[in-house]
N, C-alpha and C positions, 0 to 999 in steps of 0.2 A: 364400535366394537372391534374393528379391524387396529385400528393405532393401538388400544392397548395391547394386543396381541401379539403384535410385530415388537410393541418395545418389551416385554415379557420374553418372547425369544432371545430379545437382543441380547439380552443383559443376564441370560443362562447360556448364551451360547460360549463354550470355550474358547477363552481368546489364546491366538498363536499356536495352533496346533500343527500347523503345518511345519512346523521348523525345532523337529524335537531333538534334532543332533544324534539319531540313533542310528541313522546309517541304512535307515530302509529301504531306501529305493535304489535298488540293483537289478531289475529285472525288466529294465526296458523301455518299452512306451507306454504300457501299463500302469506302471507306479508314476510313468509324468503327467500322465491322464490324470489320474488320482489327487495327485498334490496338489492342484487348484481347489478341486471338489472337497476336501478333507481340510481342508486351513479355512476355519473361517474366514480369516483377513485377508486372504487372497479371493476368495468367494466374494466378499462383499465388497470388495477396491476392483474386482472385475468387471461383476454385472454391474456398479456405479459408472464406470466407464459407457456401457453402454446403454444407462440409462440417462446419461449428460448426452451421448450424441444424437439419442431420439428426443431429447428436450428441445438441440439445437438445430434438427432438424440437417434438410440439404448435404452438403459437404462434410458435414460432421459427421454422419453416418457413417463412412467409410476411414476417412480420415480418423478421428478421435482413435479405434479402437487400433486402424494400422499404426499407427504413431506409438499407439501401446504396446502391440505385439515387437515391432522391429526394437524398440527400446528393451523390452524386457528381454529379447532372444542377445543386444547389444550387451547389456547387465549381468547376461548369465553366464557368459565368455568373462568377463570382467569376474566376478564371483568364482567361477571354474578354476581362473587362473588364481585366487589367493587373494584377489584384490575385495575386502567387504567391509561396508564405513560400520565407525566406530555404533552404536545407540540403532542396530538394522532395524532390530524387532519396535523400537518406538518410531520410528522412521517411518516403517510400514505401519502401525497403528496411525501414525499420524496422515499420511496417505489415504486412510481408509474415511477418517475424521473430513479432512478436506473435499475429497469427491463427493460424499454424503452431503456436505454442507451445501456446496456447489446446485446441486441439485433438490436442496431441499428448499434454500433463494433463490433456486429460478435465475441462476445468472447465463446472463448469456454473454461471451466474449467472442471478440472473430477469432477463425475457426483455427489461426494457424499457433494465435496465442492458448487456447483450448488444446490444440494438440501438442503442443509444446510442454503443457503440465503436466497432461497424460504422459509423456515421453518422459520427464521426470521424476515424475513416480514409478514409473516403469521398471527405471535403472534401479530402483531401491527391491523392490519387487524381485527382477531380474536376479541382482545379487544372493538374494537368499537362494532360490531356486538353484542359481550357479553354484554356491557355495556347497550345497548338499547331492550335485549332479555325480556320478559315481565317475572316477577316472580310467573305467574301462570303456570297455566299444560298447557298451549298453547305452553309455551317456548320452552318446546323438539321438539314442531313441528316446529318452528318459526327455531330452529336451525338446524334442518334436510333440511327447504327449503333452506335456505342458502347454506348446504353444499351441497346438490345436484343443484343450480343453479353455484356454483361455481367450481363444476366438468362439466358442459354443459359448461364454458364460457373457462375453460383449453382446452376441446377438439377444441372449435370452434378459439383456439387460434393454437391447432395442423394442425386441417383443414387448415386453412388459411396458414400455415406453406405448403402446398404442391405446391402451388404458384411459389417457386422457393427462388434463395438466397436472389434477390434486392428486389423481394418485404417483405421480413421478415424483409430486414434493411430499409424499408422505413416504414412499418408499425413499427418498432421499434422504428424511428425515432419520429412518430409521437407521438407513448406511451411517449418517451421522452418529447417532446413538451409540453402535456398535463401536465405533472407531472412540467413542469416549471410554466407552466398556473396555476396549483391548490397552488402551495408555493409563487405565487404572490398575489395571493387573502386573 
């Protein structure tokens, strides 16, 4: 009863909300709080994060999700400054597709090549965030909310990892789903 239901969300859930070019987030660490929580694709390429590092257990626990934060906070300087690759928003669908997958086979890689991918998704990640970070002094706040909603949605990705194996490959599955749903759109 639960798999269909999670794939029924999936696939109503609005993809790429997070990155609508309007120019919203100007007020601090508020709105960078918000931007994780409000983008599906960032929502669900987050908590995947740290539902791969309670898959893999030990070292990945902390690892997996730091590797993600420092990359993304690296990404969002890069994005800040002008720098954002060409195909962001399928970039980041495709990120979302891959973590999801990762977790839904049950793969387990040593931990430095695991946090190595996270780090590279991160950058792509990052960039968006950067890119729509406001160029006043609110920015460093804007980007502090980000990085601490995106360390809340790692653990609530570890949380959720105590569950047991099938449901980490069924919510995997579903991050999967999702990241199919946003590279359709």
């Amino acid at each position: 009863m639960r798999l269909p239901l999670i794939a029924a969300l999936a696939i109503l859930a609005t993809p790429v909300w997070a990155h609508t070019g309007s120019g919203f987030h100007l007020h601090g660490w508020e709105d960078g709080m918000m931007h994780p929580l409000t983008g599906a694709d960032h929502l669900a390429a987050m908590v995947a994060v740290g539902l791969w590092a309670a898959f893999q257990g030990g070292r990945a626990l902390w690892a997996l999700p730091l590797a993600f934060i420092l990359a993304m906070a690296a990404g969002a300087g890069l994005g800040h400054a002008g720098f954002v690759l060409p195909a962001l928003e399928t970039l980041i669908a495709a990120t979302v597709l891959a973590l999801g997958a990762v977790v839904a086979f049950g793969l387990s890689v040593p931990v430095t090549l695991s946090a190595a991918l996270c780090g590279a998704f991160a950058l792509v990640h990052g960039m968006a965030h950067g890119a729509e970070m406001p160029a006043n002094a609110a920015g460093l706040a804007y980007g502090l909310g980000f990085l601490l909603a995106t360390a809340a949605l790692h653990a609530t990705g570890i949380v959720a990892g105590r569950f047991g194996a099938t449901a980490l490959r069924v919510a995997g599955a579903a991050v999967a789903l999702a990241g199919l749903v946003f590279l359709a759109a």
